[in-house]
KEVO-573112 format. One record per residue: x negated, y, z of N, C-alpha, C in turn. Coordinates in steps of 0.001 Angstrom, whole numbers, plus 500000, padded with zeros to 6 digits. Each point is the difference from the previous one (the first is absolute). Layout:
N
XYZXYZXYZ...
REM end
This chain:
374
499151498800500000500849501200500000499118501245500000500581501322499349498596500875499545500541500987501284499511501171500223500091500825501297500924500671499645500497500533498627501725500609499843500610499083499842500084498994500031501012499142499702500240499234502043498871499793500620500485500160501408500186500758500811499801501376499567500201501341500549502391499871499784499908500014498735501257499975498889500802499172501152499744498757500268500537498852500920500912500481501103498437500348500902500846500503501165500842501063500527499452500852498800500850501451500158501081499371499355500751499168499054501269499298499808500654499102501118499118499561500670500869499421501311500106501015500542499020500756501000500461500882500943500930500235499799500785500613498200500971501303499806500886498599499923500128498800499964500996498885499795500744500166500942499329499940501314500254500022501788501829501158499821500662499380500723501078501055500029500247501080501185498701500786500538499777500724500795499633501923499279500896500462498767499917500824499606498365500420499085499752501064499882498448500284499420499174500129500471500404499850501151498675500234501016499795499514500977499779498345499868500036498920501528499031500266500948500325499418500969498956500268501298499473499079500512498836499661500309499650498778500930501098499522500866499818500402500983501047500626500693501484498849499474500585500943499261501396499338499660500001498375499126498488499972498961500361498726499323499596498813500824499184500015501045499746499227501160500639499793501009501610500980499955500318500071501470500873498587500677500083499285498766500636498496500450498992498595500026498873500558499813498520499464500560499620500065501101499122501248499865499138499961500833499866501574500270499792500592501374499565501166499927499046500140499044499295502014499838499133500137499114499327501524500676498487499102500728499753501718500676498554500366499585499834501095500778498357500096499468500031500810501274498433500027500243498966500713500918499679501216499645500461501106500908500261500981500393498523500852500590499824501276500021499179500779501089500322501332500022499442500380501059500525501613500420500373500762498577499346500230498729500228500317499234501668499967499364500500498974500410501615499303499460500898500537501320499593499560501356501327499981500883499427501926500553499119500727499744500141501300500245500361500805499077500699499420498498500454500237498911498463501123499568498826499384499712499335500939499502499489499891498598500269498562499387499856499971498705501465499545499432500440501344499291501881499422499497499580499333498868499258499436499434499746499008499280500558498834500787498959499771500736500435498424500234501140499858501060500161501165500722501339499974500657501535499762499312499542500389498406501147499794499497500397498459499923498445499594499213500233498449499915500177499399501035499326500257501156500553498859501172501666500187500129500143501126500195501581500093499946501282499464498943499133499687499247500954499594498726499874498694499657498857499406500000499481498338499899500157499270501438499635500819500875499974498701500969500814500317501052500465498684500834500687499753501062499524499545501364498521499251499696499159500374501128498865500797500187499384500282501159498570500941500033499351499129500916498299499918499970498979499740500761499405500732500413499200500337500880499110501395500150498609499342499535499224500740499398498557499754499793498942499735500986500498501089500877498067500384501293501416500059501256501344500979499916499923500610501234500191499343500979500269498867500214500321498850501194499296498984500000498686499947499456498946499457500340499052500777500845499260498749501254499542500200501212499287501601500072499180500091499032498648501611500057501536500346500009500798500423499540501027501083499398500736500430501569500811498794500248501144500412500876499171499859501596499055499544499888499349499301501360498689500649500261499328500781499706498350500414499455499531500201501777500261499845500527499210500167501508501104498793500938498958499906501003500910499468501131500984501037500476501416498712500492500708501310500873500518501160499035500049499647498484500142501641499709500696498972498418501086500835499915500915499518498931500511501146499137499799499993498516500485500898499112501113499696499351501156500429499687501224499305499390500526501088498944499289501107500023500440501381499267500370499318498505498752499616499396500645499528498542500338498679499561500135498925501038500602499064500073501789500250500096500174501013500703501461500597500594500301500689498748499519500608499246500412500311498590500001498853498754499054499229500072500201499211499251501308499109500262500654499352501135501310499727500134500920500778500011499922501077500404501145501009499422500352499862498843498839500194499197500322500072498564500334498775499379499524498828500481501100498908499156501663500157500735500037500319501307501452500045500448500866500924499256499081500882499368501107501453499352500309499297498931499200499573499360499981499180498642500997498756499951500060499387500954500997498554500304498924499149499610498784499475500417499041499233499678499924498988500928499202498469499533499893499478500732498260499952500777499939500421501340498839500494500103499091499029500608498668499948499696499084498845500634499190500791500633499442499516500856498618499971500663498689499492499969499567500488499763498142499450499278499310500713500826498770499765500806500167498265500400499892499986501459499880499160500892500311499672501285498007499682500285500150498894499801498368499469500367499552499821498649498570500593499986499508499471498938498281500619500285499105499236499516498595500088500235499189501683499335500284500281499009499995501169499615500880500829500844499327501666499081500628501249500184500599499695501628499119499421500797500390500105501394498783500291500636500083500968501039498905500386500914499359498921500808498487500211499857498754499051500859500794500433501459500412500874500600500253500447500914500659498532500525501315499415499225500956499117500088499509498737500670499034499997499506499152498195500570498872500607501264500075500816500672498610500253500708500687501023501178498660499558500957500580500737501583499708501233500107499707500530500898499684501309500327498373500346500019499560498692499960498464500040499846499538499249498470500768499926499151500646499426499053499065498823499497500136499279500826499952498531499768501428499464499909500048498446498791501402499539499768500459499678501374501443499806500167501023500069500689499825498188500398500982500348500678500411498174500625501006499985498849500427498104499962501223500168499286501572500693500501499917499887501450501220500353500719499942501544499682498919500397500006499976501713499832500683500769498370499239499087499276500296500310498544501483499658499798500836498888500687501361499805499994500456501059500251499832500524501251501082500942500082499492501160499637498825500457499389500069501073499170500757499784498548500299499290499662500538499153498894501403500204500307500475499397500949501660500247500624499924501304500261499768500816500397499969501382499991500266500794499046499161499568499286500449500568498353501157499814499540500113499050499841501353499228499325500994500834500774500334499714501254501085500882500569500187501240499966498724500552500275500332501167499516499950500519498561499577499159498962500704500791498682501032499464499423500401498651500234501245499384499609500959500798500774499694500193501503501405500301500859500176501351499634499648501205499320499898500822499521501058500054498804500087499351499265500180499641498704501302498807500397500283499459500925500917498745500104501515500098499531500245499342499147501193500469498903500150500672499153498988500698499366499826500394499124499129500023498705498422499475500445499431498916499362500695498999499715500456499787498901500253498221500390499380499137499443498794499837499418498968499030500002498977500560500298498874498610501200498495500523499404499351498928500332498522500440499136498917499350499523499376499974501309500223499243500663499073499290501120498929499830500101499948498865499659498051500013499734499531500048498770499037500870499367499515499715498576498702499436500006499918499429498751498853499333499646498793499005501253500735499457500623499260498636501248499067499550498580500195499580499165499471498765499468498882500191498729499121499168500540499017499703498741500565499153498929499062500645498247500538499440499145500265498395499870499652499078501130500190499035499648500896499090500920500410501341500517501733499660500672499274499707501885498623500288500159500051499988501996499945501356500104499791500112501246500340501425500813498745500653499594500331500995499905499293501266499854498555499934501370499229500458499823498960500007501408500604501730500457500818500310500218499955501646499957499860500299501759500006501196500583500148500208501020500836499635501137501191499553498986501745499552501154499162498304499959500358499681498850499510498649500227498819499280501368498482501154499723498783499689500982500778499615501224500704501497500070500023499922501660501399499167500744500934500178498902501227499346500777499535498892499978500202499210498041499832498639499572501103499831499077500107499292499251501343499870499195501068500213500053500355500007501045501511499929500524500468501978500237498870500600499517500257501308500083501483500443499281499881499350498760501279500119498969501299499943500693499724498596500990501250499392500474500311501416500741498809500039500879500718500810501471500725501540499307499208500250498440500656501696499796501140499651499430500582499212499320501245499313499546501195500103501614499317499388501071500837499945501520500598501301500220498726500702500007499694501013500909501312501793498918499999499470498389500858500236499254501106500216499847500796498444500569500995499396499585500698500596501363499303499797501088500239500891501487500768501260500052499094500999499251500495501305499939501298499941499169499810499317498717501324500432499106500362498544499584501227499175500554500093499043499835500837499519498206500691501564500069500608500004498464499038500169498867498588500546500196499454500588498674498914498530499674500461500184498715499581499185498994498077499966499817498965498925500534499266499887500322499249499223498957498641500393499310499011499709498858498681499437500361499452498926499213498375500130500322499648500399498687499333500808500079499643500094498077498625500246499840499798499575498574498443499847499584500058499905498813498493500220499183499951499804498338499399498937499917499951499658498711499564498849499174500656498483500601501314500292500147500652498997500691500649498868498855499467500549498339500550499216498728498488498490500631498658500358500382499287499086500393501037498519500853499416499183499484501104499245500812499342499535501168498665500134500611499323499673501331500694501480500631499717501209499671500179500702500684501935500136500133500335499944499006501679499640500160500520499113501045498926498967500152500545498958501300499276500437501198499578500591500282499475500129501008501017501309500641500851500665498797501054500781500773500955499523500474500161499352498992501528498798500619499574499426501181498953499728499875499428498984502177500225500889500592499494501563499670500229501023501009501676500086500615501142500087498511500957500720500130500899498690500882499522498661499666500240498881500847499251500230501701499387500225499980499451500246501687501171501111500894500024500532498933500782501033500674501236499948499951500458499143499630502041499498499524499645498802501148499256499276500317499612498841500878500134501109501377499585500790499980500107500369501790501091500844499938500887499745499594501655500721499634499928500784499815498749501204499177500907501481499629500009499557498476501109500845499533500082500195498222499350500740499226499497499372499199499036500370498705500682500709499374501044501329499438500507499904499176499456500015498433498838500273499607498978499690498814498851499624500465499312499098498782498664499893499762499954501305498922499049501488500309499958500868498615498704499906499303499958499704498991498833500171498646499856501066499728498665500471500109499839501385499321500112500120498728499501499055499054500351500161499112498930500938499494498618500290499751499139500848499736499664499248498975500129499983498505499864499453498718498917500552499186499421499468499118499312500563498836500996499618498805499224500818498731500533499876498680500164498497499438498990499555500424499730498588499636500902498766500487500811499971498801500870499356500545499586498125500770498610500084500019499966498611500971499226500385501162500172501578500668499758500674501070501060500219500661501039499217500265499692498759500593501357499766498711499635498601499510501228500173498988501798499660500873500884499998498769500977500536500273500911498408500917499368498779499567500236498646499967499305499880501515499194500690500459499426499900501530500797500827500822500345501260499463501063500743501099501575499316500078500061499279499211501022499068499645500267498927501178498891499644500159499618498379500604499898500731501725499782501437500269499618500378501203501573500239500361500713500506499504501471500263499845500878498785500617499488498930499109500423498787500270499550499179501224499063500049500227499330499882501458500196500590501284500759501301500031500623500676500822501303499232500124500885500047498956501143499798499946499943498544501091499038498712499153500027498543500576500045500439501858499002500663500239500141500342501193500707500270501157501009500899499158501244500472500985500137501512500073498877500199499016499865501620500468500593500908498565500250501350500579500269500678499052499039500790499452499317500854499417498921500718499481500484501726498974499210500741500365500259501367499375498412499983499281500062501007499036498995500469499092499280501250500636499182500961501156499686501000500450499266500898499725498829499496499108499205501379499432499543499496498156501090499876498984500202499856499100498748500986499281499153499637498972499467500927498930499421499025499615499346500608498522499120499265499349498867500582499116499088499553500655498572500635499989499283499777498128500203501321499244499786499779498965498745499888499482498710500528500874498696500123499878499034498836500233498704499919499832499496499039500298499667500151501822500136498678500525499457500032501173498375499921500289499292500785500328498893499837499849499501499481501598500424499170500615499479499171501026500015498529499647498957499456500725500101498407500166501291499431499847500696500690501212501446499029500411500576500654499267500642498810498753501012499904498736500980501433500276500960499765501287501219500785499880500382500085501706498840500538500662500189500270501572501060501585499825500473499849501341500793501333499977499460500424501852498636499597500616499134500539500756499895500778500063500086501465500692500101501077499940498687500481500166499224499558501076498627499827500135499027499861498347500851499375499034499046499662498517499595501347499848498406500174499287499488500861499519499197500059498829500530500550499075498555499839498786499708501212499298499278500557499049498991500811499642501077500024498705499718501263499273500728500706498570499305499509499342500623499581498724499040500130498939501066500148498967499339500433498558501141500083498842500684498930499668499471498950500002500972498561499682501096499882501417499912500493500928501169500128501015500711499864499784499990501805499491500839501213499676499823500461498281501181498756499538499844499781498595501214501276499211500939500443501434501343501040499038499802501160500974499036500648499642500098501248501060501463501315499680500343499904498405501029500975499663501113499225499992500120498783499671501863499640499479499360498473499965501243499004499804499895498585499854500241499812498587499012499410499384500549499214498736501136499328499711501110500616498850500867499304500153500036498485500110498694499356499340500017498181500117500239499765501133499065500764501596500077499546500541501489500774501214500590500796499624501410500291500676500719498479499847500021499885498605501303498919499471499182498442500681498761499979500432499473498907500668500515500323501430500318500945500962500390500407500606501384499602500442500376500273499100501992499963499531500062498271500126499240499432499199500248498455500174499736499438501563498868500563500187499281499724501720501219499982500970500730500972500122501320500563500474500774499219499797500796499700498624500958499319499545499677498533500559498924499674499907499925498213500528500071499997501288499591501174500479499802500270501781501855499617500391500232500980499603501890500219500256500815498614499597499502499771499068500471498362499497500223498945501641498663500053500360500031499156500882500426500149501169500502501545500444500493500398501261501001499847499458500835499979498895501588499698499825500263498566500380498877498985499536500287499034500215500229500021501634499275500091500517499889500119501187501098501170500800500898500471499478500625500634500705500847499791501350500342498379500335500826500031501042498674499590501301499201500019499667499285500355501398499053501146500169500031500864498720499227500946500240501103501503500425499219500372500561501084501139501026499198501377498944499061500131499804499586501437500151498766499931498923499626501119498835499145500186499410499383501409500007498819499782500463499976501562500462498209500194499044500544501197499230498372500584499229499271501084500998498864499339500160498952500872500472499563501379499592500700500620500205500198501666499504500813500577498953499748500841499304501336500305499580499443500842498273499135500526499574499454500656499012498539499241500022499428500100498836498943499358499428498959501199501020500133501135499766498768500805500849500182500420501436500300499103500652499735499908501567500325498462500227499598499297499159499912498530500385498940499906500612499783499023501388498565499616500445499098499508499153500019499619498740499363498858499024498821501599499384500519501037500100499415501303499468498623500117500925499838499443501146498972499510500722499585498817500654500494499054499136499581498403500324499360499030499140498925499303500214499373500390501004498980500905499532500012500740498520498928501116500034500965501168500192499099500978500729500762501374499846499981500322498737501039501378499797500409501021498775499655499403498899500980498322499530500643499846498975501100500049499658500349499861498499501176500321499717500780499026499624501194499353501084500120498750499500502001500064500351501066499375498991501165500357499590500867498811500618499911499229500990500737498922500278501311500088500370500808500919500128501405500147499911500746500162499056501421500360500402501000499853499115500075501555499341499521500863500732500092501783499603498608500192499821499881501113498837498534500271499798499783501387501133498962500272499566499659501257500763500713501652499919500939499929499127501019501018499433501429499594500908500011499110500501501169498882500523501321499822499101499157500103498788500674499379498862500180498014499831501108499606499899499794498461500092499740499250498278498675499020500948499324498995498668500794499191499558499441499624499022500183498597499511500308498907500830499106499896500987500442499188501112501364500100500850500168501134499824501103500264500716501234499492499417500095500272498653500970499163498985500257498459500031498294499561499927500170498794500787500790499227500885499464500816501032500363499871501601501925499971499800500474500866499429501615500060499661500041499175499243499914499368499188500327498948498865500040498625500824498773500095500870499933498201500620501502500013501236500420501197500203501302499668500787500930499289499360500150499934499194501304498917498981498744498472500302500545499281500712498983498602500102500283499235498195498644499541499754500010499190499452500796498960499558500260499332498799500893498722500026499122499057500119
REM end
């Protein structure tokens, strides 16, 4: 098929859809699956009406990016910030959104302070618990009924599905997951509770969530998802579409339900060792083969894009009665994190809106795969 003739395609389904001329994520998904994206001060302090428009018009849920992670809402002992966390839920409540919380525990973007005493050597495990329960209560109980999901623990696990060596792990021991899942489910017994992580299409690291999301359904609280980040490349056997398939299906065998949480797809080359880490910690050096589209994307590779998408959506339709939630990791091509991952100041287009917050090819896509397949 040539690139006008699959360009031609989907812009004929989209306009097939009987949702007027101008469908919305939002509306052609709404007997699916939610459809949200990740948010930052920029969106819920209405300071770019670009993308404020689009969140408002495409989506039905919001994530926050930074502001309710540990440095953010927590940055000292004893001392709690909620200023733009408290706007960021406002603003999905004005909106009628469904709002999450990102993240609860997680080894990053959390203060050394967190694991260490006053003479800052690490903590006991009993100590690190209830600095741990501390947290939780006080930013869930803050938020209780009105969040109604969150991301609990992120990323425990090494790529080959064991625990992470991270700081919670050293000092508690494994069962850290369990106890922030308890200590969770405590404060808000109604809100809908996540472990989420990337590269979960791996099927070692895929099972090693399910043991998790099983440990923790075993000491009676509810899982309500296993979430996939979902951090993709162009390449469609990064991770291909027949493995996110099989991870889908592996959830399901389980018992569990699963959401999609930080959706994009990384159009550039990765220039690290590890194939398709989404490590925040990754770091590598510029060079011109990087940063191959510094002005615009080749149309070959938009409409490679558009397909990337379209097979992506394929398989979350399939998957629709256990998937709750698909949420894209930002919202315009130029304030995507990928614009500094893992080299700084490239120029790289992995969403559905370009940098004008004009919508791609992909985006046509993305509307077309809502009519499922025969």
């Amino acid at each position: 098929m040539t690139t006008k003739t699959l360009t031609a395609t989907l812009l004929a389904a989209a306009l097939a859809l009987p949702l007027g001329a101008q469908p919305t994520l939002k509306d052609v998904y709404k007997d699916a699956f939610r459809v949200g994206t990740a948010i930052a001060p920029r969106v819920f302090d209405n300071l770019d009406t670009t993308e404020v428009r689009i969140v408002r018009t495409q989506f039905n849920a919001i994530t926050p990016e930074n502001v309710l992670k540990w440095e953010v809402v927590h940055p000292r002992p004893n001392e709690y910030d909620f200023a733009e966390s408290d706007r960021y839920v406002a603003f999905g409540e004005k909106n009628g959104m469904f709002i999450v919380g990102h993240t609860l525990v997680w080894h990053s973007q959390t203060p050394r302070w967190v694991f260490e005493d006053s003479a800052g050597k690490p903590l006991t495990r009993d100590a690190l618990l209830a600095r741990m329960k501390d947290h939780i209560q006080h930013v869930m109980g803050r938020y209780k009924g009105r969040i109604k999901g969150w991301d609990v623990v992120n990323e425990a696990l090494n790529e080959d599905g064991t625990m992470r060596q991270s700081p919670w792990q050293r000092i508690i021991g494994d069962d850290f997951v369990v106890k922030a899942f308890q200590y969770a489910h405590e404060v808000d017994p109604k809100a809908e509770l996540y472990y989420n992580d990337y590269n979960l299409a791996t099927p070692a690291k895929r099972d090693g969530a399910i043991r998790l999301a099983k440990q923790i359904r075993a000491a009676g609280i509810p899982v309500a998802a296993i979430n996939s980040q979902d951090h993709h490349k162009l390449d469609a056997n990064v991770p291909s579409a027949a493995l996110v398939d099989s991870m889908f299906q592996a959830i399901r065998a389980a018992g569990f339900h699963a959401n999609v949480t930080e959706l994009d797809v990384d159009v550039l080359p990765r220039p690290t060792r590890a194939a398709n880490t989404a490590d925040v910690s990754a770091r590598a050096q510029m060079t011109a083969q990087s940063n191959p589209w510094t002005t615009a994307l080749p149309d070959s590779v938009q409409q490679q894009l558009a397909k990337r998408y379209a097979d992506l959506f394929a398989v979350y339709m399939k998957h629709r009665d256990i998937i709750d939630r698909v949420t894209f990791w930002g919202v315009t091509d130029g304030t995507s994190w990928l614009n500094g991952f893992p080299v700084r100041g490239r120029t790289n287009y992995p969403l559905l809106f370009d940098r004008q917050g004009k919508p791609k090819p992909a985006f046509d896509a993305v509307i077309a795969a809502a009519k499922p397949r025969a």
